[in-house]
KOLBASE-925728 format. One line per field, with one value per residue (C-alpha): residue number from 0; residue in three letters; x, y, z. Coordinates in steps of 0.1 Angstrom, whole numbers, plus 5000, padded with zeros to 4 digits. Last residue first. Example, Ala and Ser with C-alpha at 12.3 -4.5 7.8 and 13.67 -1.06 7.14 Angstrom:
residues 2
pos	c(1 / 0) $
code	c(Ser / Ala) $
xx	c(5137 / 5123) $
yy	c(4989 / 4955) $
zz	c(5071 / 5078) $
end
This chain:
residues 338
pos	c(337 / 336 / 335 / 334 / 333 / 332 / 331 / 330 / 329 / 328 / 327 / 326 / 325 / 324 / 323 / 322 / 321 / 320 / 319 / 318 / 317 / 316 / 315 / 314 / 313 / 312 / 311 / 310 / 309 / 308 / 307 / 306 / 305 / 304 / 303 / 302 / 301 / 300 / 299 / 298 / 297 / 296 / 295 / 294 / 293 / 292 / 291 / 290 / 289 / 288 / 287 / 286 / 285 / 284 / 283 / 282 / 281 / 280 / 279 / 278 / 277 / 276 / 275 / 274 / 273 / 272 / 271 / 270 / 269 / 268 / 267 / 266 / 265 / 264 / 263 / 262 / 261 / 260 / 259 / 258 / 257 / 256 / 255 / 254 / 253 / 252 / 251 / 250 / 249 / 248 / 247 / 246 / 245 / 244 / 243 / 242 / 241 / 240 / 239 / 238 / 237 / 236 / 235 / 234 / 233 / 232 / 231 / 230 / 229 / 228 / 227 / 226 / 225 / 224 / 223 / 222 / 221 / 220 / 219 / 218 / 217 / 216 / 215 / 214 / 213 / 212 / 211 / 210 / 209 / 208 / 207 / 206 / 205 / 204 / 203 / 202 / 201 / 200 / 199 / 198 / 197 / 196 / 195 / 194 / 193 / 192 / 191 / 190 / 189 / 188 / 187 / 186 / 185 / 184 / 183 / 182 / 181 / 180 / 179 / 178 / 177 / 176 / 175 / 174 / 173 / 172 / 171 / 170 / 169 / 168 / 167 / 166 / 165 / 164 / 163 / 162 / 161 / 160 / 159 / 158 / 157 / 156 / 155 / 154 / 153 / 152 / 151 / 150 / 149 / 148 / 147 / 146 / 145 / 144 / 143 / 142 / 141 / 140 / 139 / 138 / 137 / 136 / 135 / 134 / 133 / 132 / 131 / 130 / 129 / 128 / 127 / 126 / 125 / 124 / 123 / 122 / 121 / 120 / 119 / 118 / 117 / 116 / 115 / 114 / 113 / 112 / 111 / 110 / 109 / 108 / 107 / 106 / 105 / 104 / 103 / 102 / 101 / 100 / 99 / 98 / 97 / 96 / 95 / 94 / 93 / 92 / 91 / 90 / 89 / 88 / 87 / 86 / 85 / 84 / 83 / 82 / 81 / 80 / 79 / 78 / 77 / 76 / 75 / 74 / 73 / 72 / 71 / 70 / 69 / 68 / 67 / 66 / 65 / 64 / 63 / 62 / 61 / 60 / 59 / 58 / 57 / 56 / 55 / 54 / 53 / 52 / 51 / 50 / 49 / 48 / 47 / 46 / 45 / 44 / 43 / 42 / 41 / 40 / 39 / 38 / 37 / 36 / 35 / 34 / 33 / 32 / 31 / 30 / 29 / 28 / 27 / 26 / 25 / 24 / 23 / 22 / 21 / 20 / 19 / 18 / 17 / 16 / 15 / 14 / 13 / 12 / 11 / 10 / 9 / 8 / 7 / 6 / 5 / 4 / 3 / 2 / 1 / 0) $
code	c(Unk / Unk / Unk / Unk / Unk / Unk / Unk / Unk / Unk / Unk / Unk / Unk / Unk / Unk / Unk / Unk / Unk / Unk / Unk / Unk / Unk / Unk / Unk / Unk / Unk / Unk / Unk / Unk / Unk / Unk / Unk / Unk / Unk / Unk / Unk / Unk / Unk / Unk / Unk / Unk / Unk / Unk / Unk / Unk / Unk / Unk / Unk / Unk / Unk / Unk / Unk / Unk / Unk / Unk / Unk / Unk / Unk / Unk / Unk / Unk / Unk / Unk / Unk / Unk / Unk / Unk / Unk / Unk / Unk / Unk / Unk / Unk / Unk / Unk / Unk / Unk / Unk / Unk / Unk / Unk / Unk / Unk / Unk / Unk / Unk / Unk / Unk / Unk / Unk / Unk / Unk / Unk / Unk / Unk / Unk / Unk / Unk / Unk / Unk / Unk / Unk / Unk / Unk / Unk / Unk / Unk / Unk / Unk / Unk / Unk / Unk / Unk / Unk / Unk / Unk / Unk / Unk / Unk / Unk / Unk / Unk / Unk / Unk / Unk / Unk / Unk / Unk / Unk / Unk / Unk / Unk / Unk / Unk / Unk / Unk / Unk / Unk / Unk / Unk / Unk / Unk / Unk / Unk / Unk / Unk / Unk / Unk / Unk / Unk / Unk / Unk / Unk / Unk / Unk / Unk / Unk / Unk / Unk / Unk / Unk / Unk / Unk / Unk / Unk / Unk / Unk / Unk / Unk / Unk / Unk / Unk / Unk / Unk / Unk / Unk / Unk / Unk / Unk / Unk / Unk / Unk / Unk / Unk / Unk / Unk / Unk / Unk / Unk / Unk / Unk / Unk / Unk / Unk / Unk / Unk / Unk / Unk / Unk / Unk / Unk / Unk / Unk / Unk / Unk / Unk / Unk / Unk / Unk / Unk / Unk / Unk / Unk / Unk / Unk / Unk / Unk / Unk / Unk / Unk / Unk / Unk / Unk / Unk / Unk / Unk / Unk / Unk / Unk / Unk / Unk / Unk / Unk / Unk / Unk / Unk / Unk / Unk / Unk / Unk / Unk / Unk / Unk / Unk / Unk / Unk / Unk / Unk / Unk / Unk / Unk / Unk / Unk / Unk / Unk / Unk / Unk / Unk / Unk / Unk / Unk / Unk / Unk / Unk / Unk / Unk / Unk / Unk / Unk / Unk / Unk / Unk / Unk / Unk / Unk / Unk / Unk / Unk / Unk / Unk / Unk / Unk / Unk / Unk / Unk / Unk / Unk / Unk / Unk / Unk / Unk / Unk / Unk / Unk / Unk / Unk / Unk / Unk / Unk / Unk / Unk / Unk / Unk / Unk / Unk / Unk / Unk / Unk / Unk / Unk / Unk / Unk / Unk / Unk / Unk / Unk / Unk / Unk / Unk / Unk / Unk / Unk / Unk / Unk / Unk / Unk / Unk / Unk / Unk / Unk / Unk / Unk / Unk / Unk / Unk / Unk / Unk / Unk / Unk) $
xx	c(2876 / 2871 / 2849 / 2873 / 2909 / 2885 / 2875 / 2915 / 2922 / 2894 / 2905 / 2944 / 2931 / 2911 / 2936 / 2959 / 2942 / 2930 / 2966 / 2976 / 2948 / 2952 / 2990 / 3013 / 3037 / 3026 / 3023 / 3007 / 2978 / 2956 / 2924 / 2904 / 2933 / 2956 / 2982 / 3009 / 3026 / 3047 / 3017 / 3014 / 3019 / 2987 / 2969 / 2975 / 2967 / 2934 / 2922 / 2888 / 2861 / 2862 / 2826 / 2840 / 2876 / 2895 / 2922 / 2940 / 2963 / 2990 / 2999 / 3029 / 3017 / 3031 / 3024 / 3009 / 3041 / 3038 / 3045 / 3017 / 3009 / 2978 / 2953 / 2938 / 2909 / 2902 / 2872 / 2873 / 2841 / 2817 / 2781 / 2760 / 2785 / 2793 / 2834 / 2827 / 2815 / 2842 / 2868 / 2858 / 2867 / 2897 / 2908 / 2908 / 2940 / 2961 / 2945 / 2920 / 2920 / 2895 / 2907 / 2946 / 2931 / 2915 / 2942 / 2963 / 2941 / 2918 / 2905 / 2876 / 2874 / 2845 / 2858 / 2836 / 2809 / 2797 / 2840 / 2843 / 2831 / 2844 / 2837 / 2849 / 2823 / 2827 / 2859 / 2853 / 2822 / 2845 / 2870 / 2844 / 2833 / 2868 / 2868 / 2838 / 2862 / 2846 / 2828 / 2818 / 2841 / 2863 / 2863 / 2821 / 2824 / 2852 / 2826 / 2797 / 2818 / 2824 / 2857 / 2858 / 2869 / 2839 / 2840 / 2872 / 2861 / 2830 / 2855 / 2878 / 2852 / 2838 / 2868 / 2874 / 2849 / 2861 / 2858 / 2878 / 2850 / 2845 / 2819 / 2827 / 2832 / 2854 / 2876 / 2911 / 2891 / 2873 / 2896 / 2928 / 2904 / 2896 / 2937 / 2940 / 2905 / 2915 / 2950 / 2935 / 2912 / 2932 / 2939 / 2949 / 2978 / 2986 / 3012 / 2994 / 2965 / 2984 / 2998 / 2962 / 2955 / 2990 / 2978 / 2941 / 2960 / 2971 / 2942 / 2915 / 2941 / 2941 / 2970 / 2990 / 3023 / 3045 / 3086 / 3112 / 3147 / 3126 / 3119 / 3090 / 3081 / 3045 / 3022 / 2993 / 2994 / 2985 / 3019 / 3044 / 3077 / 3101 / 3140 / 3168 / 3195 / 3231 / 3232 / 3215 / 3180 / 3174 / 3162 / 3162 / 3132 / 3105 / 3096 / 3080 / 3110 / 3112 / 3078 / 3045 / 3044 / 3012 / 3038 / 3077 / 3093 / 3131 / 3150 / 3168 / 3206 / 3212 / 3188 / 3210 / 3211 / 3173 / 3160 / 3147 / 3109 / 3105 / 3073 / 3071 / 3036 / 3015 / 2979 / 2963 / 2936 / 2953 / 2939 / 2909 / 2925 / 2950 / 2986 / 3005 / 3030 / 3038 / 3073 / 3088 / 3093 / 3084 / 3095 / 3077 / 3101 / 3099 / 3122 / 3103 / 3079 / 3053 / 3027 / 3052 / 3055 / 3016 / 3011 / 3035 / 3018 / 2989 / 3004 / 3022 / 2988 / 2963 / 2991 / 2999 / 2957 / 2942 / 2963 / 3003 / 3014 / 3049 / 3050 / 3055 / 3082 / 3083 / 3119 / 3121 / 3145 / 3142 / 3139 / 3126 / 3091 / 3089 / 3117 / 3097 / 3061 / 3078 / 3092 / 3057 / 3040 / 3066 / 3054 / 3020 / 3021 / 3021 / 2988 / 2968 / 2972 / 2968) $
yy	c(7582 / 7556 / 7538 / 7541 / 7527 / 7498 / 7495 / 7499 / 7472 / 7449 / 7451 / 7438 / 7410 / 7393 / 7399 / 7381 / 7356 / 7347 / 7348 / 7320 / 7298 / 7301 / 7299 / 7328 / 7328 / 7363 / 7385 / 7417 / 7436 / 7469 / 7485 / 7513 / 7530 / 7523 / 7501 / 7480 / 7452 / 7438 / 7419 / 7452 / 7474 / 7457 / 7462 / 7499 / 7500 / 7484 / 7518 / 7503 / 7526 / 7531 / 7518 / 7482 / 7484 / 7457 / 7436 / 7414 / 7381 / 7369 / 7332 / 7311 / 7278 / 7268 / 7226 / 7223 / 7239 / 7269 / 7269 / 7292 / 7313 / 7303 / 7333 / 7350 / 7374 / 7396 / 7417 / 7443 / 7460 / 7431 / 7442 / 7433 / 7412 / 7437 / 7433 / 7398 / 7401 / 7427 / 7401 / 7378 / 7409 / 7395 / 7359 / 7352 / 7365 / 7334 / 7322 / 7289 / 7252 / 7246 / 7222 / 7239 / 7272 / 7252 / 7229 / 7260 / 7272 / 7299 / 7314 / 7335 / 7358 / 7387 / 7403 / 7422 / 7397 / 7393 / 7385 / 7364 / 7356 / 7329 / 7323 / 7288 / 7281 / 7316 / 7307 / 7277 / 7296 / 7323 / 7299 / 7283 / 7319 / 7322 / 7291 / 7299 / 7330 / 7362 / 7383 / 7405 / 7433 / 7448 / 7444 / 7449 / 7480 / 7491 / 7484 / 7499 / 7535 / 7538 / 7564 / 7590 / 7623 / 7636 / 7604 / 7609 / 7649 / 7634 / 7606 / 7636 / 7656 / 7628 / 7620 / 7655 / 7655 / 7627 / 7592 / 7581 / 7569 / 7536 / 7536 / 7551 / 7517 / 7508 / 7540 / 7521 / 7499 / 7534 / 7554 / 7532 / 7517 / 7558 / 7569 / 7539 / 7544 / 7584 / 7573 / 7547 / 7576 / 7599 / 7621 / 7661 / 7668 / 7702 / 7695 / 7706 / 7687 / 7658 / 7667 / 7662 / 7633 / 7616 / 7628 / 7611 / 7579 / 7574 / 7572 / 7590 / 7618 / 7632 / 7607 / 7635 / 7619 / 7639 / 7630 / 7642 / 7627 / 7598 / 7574 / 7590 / 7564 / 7564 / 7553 / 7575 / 7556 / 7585 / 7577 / 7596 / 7589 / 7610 / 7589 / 7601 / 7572 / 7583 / 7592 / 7558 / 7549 / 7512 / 7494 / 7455 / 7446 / 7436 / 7473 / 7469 / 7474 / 7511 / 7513 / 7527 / 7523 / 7538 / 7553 / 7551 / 7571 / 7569 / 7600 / 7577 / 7585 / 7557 / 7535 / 7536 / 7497 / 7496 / 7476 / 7441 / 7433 / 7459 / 7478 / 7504 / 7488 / 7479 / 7482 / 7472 / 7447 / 7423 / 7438 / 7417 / 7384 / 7390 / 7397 / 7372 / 7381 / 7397 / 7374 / 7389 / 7416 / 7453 / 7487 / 7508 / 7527 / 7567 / 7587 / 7622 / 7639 / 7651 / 7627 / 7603 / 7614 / 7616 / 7579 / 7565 / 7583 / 7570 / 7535 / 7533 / 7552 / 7523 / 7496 / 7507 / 7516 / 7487 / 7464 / 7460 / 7425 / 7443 / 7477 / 7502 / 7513 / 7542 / 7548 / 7581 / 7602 / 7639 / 7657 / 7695 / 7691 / 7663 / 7680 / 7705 / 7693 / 7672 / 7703 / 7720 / 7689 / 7690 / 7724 / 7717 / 7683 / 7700 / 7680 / 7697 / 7727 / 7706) $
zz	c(9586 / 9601 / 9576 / 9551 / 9572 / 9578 / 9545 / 9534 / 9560 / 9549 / 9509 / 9516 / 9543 / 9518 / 9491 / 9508 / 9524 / 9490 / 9475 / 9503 / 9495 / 9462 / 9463 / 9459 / 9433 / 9422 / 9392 / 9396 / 9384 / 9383 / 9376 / 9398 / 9413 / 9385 / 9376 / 9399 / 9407 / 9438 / 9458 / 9480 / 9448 / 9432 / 9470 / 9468 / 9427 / 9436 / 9457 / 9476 / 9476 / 9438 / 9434 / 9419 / 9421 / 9399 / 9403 / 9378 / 9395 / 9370 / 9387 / 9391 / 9402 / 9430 / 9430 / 9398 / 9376 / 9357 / 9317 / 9309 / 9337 / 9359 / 9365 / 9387 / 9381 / 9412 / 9418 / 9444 / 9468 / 9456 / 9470 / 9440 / 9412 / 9384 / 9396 / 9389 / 9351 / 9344 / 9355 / 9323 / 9299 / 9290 / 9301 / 9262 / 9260 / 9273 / 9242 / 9245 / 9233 / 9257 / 9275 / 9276 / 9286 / 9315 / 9325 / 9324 / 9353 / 9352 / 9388 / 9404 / 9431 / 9444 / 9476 / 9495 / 9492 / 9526 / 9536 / 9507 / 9472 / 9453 / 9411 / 9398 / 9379 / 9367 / 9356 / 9333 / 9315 / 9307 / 9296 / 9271 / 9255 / 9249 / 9232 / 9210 / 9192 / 9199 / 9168 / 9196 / 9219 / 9203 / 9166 / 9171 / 9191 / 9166 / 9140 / 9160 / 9168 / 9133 / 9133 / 9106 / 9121 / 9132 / 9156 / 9167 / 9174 / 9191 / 9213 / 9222 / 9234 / 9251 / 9268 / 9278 / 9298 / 9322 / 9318 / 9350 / 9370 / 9348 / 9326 / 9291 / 9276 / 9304 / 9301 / 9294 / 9264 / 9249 / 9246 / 9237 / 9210 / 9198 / 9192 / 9171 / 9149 / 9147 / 9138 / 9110 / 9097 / 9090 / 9118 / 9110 / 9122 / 9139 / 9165 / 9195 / 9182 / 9178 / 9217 / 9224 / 9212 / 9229 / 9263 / 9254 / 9239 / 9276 / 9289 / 9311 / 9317 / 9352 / 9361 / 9338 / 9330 / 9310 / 9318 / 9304 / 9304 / 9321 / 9349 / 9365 / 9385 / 9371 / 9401 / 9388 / 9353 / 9327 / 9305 / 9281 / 9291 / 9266 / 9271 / 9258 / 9262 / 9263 / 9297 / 9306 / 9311 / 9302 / 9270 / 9282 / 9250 / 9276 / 9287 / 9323 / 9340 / 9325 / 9350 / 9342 / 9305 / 9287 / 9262 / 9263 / 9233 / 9224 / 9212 / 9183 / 9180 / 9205 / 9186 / 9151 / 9151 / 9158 / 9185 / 9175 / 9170 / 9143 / 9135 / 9107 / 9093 / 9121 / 9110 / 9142 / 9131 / 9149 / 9182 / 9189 / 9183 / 9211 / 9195 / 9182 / 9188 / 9214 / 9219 / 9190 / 9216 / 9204 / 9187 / 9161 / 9141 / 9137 / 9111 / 9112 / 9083 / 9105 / 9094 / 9104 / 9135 / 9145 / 9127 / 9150 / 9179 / 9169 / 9168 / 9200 / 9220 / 9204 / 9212 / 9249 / 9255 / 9239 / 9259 / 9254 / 9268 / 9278 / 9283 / 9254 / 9226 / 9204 / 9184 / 9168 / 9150 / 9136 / 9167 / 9165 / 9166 / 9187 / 9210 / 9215 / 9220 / 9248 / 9265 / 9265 / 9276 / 9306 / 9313 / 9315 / 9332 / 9366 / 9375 / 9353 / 9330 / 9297) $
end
């Protein structure tokens, strides 16, 4: 992996895997396909391997969004090991050490590997391999498998593929390089069922979700000639419906498809916010690429990548509009100048 200057951090990393005996894996907080397909592949990796390595997350995560809980998480704890400081702790897919809900911090008794794709990574550990070039996470942690010489069963090739194919868009977002498909063939070669974890994914939805969808596209603003393509859920909604906060996924996919939008933004009231300033988790996304999200994520005190990313905010609508409105017209400005 000769990209980026990851090389000789993936070098270190391969070491100390190979010669550490203790593990503790942890990543961010409401882990998509990505965080929980790279945290249990790489579980699978070290244990294939021999080594001591426990799964860590917040009680809190559970449980998780119905199309993960097939996840087979055996070696998970939801409280921090009593031997942790003997543990080389792992951070996958996590951007930020602020962004793990459990309080572990960098300290010099704390090894940290941080092991992420995230551009925006702040490099926060003892070693740190992040390779932006990577379509996912899981696609660093496939190829340090390799590295390693394990041979996936069938539940790491099934983890390693749903961090594939949810952080790539199905393929279609500009980040599904080459390697991708190499890695999905050898996935498949290896046992996946690309229709089942289609179906897992994606179908078999509960009716409430289907519900919320309906909610927020009745709810769906566009502004400046459709540059900006906005729609809301309120706790009202998810509490009508008798819906998940994770049934919002997927519904800002049908606004970024929406001819001429530029970004999409999904915004959405958090459970236990009041009516007047409702706190609010606001997801971006990029529809040609023209627009960086990340940029306007950081603006609003979040992150994530160029074409997907998030932050919380206690702005109102009108407020968060105006925003985002003036966010996307001074990076088109700054693009048709140049």
């Amino acid at each position: 992996m000769e990209r980026n200057g990851a090389s000789a951090a993936r070098e270190e990393v391969l070491r100390e895997i190979r010669s550490g005996d203790g593990f503790c894996l942890v990543t961010h907080e409401h882990p998509d396909g990505d965080a929980l397909g790279s945290l249990v592949a790489m579980h699978r990796i070290l244990t294939a391997l021999g080594k001591d390595s426990v799964m860590l997350m917040a009680a809190d995560e559970f449980p998780l969004p119905y199309e993960y809980r097939f996840f087979d998480l055996a070696g998970l704890s939801t409280v921090p090991p009593t031997d942790l400081p003997d543990r080389t702790i792992i951070y996958l897919d996590c951007g930020n050490i602020d962004r793990n809900p459990l309080g572990i911090v960098k300290g010099d008794d704390v090894h940290i590997l941080n092991i992420d794709h995230h551009h925006d990574n702040t490099r926060f550990g003892t070693i740190d391999l992040v390779d932006p070039a990577s379509a996912c996470t899981t696609e660093i942690v496939w190829d340090l498998m390799r590295a390693l010489g394990v041979e996936p069963d069938l539940e790491l090739a099934e983890a390693l593929y749903v961090g594939l194919v949810t952080d790539t868009g199905r393929f279609m977002y500009e980040n599904t390089g080459p390697r991708a498909h190499v890695m999905a063939a050898e996935l498949i070669e290896a046992g996946v069922e690309v229709h089942a974890i289609y179906r897992r994914l994606y179908e078999d939805m509960p009716y409430a979700k289907l519900e919320l969808l309906g909610r927020a596209l009745a709810r769906v603003e566009r502004h400046d000639d459709g540059a900006l393509t906005i729609a809301r859920v309120t706790r009202e909604d998810f509490d009508g419906v008798g819906a998940e906060d994770s049934y919002t996924e997927g519904i800002i996919d049908h606004l970024r498809s929406v001819e001429h939008t530029k970004v999409a933004a999904l915004a959405r009231e958090v459970d236990g916010s009041g009516p007047e300033r409702a706190s609010k988790k606001v997801s971006l996304r990029s529809a040609d690429g023209e627009v960086d999200v990340s940029i306007i994520a950081r603006a609003g005190g979040g992150g994530g990548h160029r074409q997907a990313a998030g932050f919380s905010t206690e702005l109102g609508d009108d407020e968060l509009v105006a925003f985002l409105r003036e966010q996307v017209a001074a990076q088109l400005a700054l693009s048709s100048s140049a």
